[in-house]
N, C-alpha and C positions, 0 to 999 in steps of 0.2 A: 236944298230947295228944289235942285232937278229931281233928285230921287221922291219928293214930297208930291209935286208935279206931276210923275208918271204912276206913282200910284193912283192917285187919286182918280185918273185919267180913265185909268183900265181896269180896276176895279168896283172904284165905288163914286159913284157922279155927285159927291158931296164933299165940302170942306172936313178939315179934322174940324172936330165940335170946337168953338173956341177961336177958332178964325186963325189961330198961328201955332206952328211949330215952333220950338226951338229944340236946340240940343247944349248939354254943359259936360265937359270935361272934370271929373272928379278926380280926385285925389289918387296917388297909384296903387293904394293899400283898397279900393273898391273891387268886390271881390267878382263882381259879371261883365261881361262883354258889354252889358247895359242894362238900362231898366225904362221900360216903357212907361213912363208914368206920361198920361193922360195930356197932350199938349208940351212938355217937356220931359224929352230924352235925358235921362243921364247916362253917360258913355265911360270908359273905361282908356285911359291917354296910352294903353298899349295900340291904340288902332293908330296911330300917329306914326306911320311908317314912314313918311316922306313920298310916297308914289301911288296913294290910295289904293293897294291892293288889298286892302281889308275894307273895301265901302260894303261888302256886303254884312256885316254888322250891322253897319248905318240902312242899309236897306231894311233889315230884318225889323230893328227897333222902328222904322217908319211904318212897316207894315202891320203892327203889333197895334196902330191907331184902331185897324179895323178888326182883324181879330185877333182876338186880347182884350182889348179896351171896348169896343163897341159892342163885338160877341166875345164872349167869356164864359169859362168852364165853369157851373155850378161847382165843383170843388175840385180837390185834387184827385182825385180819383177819375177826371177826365182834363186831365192837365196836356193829352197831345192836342185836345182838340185846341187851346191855345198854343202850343208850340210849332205839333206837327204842320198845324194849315198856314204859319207863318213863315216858317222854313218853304214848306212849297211856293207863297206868293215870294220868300225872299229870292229865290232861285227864276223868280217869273219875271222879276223887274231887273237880274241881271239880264236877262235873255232879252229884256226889250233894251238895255242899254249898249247889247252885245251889237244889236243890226240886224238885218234881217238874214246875212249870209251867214252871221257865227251864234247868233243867240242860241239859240235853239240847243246848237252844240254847247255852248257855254251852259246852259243849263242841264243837260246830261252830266255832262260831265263833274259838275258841282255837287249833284245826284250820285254820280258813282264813287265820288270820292266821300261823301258821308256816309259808303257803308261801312268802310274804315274807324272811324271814331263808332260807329255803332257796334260794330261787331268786338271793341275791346272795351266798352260797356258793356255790354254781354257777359264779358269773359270774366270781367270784376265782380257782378254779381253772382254768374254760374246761369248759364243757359235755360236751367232748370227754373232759374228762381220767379216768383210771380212778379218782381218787382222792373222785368224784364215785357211785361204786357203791356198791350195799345191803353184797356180801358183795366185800371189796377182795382183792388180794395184796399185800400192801407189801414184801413181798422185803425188801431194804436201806433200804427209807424210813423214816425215824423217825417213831413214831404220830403224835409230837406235831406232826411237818411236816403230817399229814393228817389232825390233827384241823378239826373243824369242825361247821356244821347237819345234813350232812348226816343222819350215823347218826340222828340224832336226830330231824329229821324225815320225812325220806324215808322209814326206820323206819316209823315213826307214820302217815304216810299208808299205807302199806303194808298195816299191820295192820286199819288202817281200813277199805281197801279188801276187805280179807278178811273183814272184819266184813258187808258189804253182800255181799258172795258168800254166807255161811251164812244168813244171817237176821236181823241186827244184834243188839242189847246182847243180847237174850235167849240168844240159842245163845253168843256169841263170850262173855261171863262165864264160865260155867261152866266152858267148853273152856279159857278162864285161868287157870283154879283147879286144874283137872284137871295141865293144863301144868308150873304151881309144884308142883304135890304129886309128880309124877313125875320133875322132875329139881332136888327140892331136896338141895344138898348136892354138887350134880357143875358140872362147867365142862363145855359142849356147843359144839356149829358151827350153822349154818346149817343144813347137810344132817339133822342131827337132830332140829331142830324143822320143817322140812321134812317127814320123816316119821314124824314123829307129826300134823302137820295129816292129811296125806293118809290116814290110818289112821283118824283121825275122823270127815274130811266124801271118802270113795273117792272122790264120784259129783261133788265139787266141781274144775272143772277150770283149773286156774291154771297159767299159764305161769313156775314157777319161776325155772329161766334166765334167761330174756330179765329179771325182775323184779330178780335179786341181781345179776347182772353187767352190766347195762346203764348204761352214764353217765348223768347229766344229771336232767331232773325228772322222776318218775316215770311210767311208761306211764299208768297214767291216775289226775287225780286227782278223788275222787270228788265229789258235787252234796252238795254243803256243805251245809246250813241259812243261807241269807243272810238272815236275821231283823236281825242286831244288825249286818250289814253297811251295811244299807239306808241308816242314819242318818249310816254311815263317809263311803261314797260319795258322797251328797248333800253333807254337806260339802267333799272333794277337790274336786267341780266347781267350787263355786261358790271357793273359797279359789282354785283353780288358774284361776278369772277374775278373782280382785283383790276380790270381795264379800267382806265382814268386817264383822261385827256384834257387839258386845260380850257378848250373849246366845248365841254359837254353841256356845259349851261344854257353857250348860246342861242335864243331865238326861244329859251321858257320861259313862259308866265312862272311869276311866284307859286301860284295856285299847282303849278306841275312840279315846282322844285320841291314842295311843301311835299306833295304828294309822293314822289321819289324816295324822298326820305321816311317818311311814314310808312309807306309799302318795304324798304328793306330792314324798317323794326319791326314790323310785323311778321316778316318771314325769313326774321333771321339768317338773312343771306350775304351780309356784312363782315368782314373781317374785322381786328383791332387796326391792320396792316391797312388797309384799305383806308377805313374811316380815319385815320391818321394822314394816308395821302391826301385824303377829300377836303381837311383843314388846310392844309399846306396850299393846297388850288385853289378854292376857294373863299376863304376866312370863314366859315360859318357860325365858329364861334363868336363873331362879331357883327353878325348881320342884325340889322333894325329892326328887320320886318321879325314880330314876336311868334308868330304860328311857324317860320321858320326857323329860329330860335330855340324854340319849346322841340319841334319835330328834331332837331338835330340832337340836340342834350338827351335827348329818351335814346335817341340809334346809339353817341356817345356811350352814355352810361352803358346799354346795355351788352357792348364789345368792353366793358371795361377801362376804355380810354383815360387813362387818370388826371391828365390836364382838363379835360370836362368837368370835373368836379368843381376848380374855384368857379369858373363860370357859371353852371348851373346853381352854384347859392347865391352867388351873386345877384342872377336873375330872378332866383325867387324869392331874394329877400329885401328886391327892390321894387317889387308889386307884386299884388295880393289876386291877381284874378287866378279864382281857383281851377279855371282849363287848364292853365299850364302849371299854378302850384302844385296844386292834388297830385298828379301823374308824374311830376319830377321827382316828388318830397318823397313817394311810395318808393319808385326807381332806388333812389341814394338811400332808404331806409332798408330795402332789401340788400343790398350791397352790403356783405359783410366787412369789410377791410375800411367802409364809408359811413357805414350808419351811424357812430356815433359822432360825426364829425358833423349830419346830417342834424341830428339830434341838438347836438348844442345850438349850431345855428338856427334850429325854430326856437328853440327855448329862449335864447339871445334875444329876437324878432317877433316874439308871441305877441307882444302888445299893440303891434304896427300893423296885424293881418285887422280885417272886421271879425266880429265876433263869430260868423257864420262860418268863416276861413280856418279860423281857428280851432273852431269845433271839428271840424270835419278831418282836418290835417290830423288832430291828437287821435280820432276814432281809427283813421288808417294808420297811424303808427301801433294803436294796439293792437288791431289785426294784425297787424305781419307778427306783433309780438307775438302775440299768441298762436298764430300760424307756427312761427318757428320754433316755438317750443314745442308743438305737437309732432316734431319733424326730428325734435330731438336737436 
């Protein structure tokens, strides 16, 4: 209700239609973070960490009343323009819950850390691939084959960058409000919020084109605030030389532990020996919180760690959200010595994912198949 409250406050000076929010906890084989349906959220009971450090979920699907629901993409083929612009409000409403000395920061920072999930979105489909652009054609593709980070954050830096071309929060809020009040109630394209920016700021000049149809990571992404990075970094070094002290956690947000650990799968800076210590210190294998959970099993698997294994089917064959099924199931199907261990247990569990889980899990299992036979 706080978070329902301060949206509504600062973006759009109107109730959600309908006069009430609510939210429902679904079943754990639901395969999204959530689903913004119209007055009632349905949420995913992996956000149920015990210490709210997942409300930004709950922010995002709050904010999804106004765009998403209120303005909406004429179809998939401008599918950021519902994701990306709610990722940016989700990232706006931590910043107003952060305070006025750390928001700001806490929204950079939330900012630099989804370039991370973006850039190995990228890497899955290939840099190259269109399916990697702001404003796509999916022709005969199924959304759901090209769903992914992208809209969502490519989007978001997007607007972000556009936010630093007018003048930052100050000019770009209002022009969000202005925005929602002018096309609440219609499904719009790309090209239409296109020109309405340009009607705004005439004198601000952005290369449209090359920004919507261009693959890959975005032409430029902007000078972050690295305030709450500093402390990320500092530890990847030293972790990614084998130093581990039982005190290193001390005094991080989840959001930075998550981060740490995602940054040393990404740059393979990790030992078997290390990542072995880091259980030992820490329990990670048994922590609540799922985004840490999910980051750890990928660094895991991907040193080989073979006690990682019961855990990681454990966890994904005790809920269905495909953030952390997809990218596990992939991990332990590439794993030679693992994959069919992998293999049985989706097979076992096929009936429990949703239908959309399902599909998606078997299509990435036939790639790597087919991958690996091309490889010999």
């Amino acid at each position: 209700l706080c978070l329902a409250r301060t949206v509504r406050k600062q973006w759009y000076q109107r109730r959600v239609r309908g006069g009430r929010y609510d939210m429902v906890v679904l079943p754990p084989s639901f395969p999204f973070g959530g689903m913004e349906n119209p007055c009632l959220t349905f949420i995913t009971p992996t956000l149920l960490a015990g210490d709210r450090s997942l409300v930004n979920v709950v922010a995002h699907e709050i904010a999804h009343s106004w765009t998403g629901n209120l303005v909406t993409n004429a179809n998939w083929d401008h599918f950021w323009l519902n994701e990306g612009f709610t990722v940016f409000l989700e990232r706006k409403i931590l910043s107003q819950l952060g305070g006025l000395e750390r928001g700001e920061v806490i929204r950079h920072a939330a900012s630099l850390n989804g370039q991370s999930a973006l850039r190995d979105a990228i890497a899955l489909f290939g840099a190259d691939s269109p399916l990697t652009a702001l404003h796509v054609d999916l022709g005969d593709v199924n959304p759901d084959d090209a769903f992914s980070a992208v809209p969502y954050e490519k989007g978001s830096t997007f607007l972000f960058y556009l936010e630093t071309l007018i003048g930052g929060p100050g000019v770009m809020n209002p022009f969000l409000r202005s925005y929602i009040q002018e096309f609440a109630g219609k499904s719009i394209t790309s090209d239409q919020f296109t020109a309405y920016f340009r009607a705004h700021f005439p004198g601000v000049e952005v290369e449209w084109e090359r920004w919507l149809r261009t693959p890959g990571m975005p032409l430029v992404v902007p000078d972050f605030d690295q305030s709450l990075q500093k402390v990320v970094e500092e530890l990847v070094g030293r972790w990614g030389t084998g130093q581990t002290a039982a005190t290193d956690l001390d005094g991080l947000t989840p959001q930075q532990v998550k981060a740490v650990l995602t940054l040393l799968h990404e740059r393979d800076s990790a030992t078997l020996g290390t990542v072995a210590t880091l259980d030992k210190l820490f329990s990670f294998s048994a922590y609540k919180n799922c985004d840490i959970l999910a980051a750890w099993c990928r660094l895991a698997i991907k040193v080989r760690h073979k006690p990682i294994v019961p855990v990681a089917l454990d966890f994904v064959t005790r809920q269905g959200r495909m953030k952390y099924v997809r990218p596990i199931y992939r991990d332990l199907f590439a794993w030679p010595e693992q994959s069919a261990r992998a293999v049985n247990a989706f097979n076992e569990k096929k009936q429990f994912y949703m239908g959309i889980c399902r599909s998606m899990v078997t299509k990435d299992l036939q790639s790597i198949l087919v991958s690996q036979e091309r490889m010999g």
